[in-house]
C-alpha positions in Angstrom: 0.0 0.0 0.0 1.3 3.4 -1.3 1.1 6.2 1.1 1.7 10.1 0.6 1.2 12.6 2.8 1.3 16.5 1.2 2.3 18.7 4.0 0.9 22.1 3.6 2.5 23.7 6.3 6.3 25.3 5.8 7.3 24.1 8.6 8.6 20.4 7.3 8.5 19.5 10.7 6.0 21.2 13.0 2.4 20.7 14.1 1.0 19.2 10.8 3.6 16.9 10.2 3.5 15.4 13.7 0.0 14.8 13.2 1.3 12.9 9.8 3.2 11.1 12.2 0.5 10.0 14.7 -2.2 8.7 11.8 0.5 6.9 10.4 2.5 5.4 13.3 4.0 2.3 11.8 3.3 2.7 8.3 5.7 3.7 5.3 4.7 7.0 3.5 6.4 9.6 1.3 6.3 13.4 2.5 5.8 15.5 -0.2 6.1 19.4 1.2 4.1 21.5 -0.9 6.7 24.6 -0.1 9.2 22.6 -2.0 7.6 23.0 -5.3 7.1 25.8 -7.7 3.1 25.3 -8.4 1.5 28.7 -10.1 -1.8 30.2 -9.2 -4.7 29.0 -11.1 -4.7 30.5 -14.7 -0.6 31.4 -14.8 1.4 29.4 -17.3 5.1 29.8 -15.1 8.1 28.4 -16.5 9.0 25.2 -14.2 5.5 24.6 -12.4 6.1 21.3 -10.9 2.3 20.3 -10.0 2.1 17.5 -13.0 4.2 16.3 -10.2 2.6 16.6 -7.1 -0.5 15.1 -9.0 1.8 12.4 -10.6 2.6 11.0 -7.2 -0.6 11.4 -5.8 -1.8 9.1 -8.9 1.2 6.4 -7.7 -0.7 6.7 -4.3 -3.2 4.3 -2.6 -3.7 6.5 0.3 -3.3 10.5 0.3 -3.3 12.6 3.2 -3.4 15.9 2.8 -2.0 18.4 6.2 -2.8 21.9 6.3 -1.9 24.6 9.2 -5.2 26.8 9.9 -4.6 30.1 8.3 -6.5 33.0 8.1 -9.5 31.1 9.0 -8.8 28.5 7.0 -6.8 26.3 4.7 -3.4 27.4 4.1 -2.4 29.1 1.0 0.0 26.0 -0.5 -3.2 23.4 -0.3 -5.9 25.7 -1.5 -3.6 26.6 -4.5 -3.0 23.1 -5.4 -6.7 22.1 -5.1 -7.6 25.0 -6.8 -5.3 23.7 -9.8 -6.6 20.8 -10.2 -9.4 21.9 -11.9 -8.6 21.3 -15.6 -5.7 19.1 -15.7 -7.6 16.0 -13.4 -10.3 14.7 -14.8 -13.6 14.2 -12.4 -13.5 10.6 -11.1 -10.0 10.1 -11.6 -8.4 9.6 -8.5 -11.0 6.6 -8.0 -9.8 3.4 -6.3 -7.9 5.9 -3.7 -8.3 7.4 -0.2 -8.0 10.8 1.4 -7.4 11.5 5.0 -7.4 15.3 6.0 -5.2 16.5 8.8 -5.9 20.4 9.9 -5.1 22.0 13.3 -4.4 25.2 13.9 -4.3 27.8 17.7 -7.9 27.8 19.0 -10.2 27.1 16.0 -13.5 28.0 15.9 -15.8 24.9 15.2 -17.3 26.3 12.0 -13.3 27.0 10.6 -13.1 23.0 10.9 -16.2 22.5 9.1 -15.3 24.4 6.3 -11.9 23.2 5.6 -13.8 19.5 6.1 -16.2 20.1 3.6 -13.8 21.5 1.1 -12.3 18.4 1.5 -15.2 16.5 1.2 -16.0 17.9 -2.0 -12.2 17.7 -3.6 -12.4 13.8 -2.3 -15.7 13.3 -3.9 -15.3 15.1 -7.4 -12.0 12.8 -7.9 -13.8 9.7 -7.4 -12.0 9.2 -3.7 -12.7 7.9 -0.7 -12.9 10.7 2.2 -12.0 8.5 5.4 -12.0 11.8 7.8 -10.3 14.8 9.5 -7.9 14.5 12.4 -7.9 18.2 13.9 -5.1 16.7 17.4 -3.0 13.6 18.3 -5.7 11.6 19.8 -8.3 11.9 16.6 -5.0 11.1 13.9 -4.6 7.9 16.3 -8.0 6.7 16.3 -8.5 7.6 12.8 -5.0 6.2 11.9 -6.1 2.6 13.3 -8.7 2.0 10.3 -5.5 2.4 7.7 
């Protein structure tokens, strides 16, 4: 079983990727960090934009979890740029066959800041034909969610 984990967050090792680390105690995954990557807004045609990439190894992948820090109310700019560009370049029900968990924490969120970055998951998961197995939002949920992996 193929596992990636996109880290959103620039810090390669802080709050999201320990998280990472708790849902997939004892398993072998790749970290891909999204701040090592040149990936254009959508509707910009930059020289060197690496997210053929990113969505290259998320097609090798069986599992995908995708981390984001809580920014500005919400997802982090690195995630909601990549989900933002797949629009065009993956076709809907492609990433069938596959499953995405979502990892987002962040200082004190507000309940309705988790919901909306769940749903937006929710809705990237389901347009790509994946299976959305759940949020982690602290240690203990990425444990318990980690065990059904």
């Amino acid at each position: 079983m193929k596992i990636l984990f996109i880290n959103g967050s620039p810090e390669k090792n802080g709050n999201t990727a320990a998280l990472a680390a708790s849902l997939l105690k004892g398993k072998e995954y790749e970290t891909l960090n999204l701040t090592d990557y040149q990936i254009g807004s959508y509707g910009q045609q930059l020289p060197g934009d690496q997210l053929k990439e990113v969505i290259r190894k998320i097609k090798e992948s069986e599992i995908l979890v995708i981390g984001s820090p809580l920014y500005w109310h919400n997802l982090c700019g690195s995630v909601r740029n990549m989900l933002d560009r797949f629009y065009g370049l993956v076709e809907e029900g492609e990433l069938s066959g596959r499953t995405l968990y979502f990892l987002f924490q962040g200082a004190a969120p507000e309940p309705w800041m988790m919901e909306a970055g769940e749903y937006t998951m929710k809705r990237f998961a389901g347009l790509y034909g994946m299976k959305y197995a759940g949020m982690a939002t602290n240690r203990h949920e990425a444990e318990k969610l980690g065990k059904g992996i």
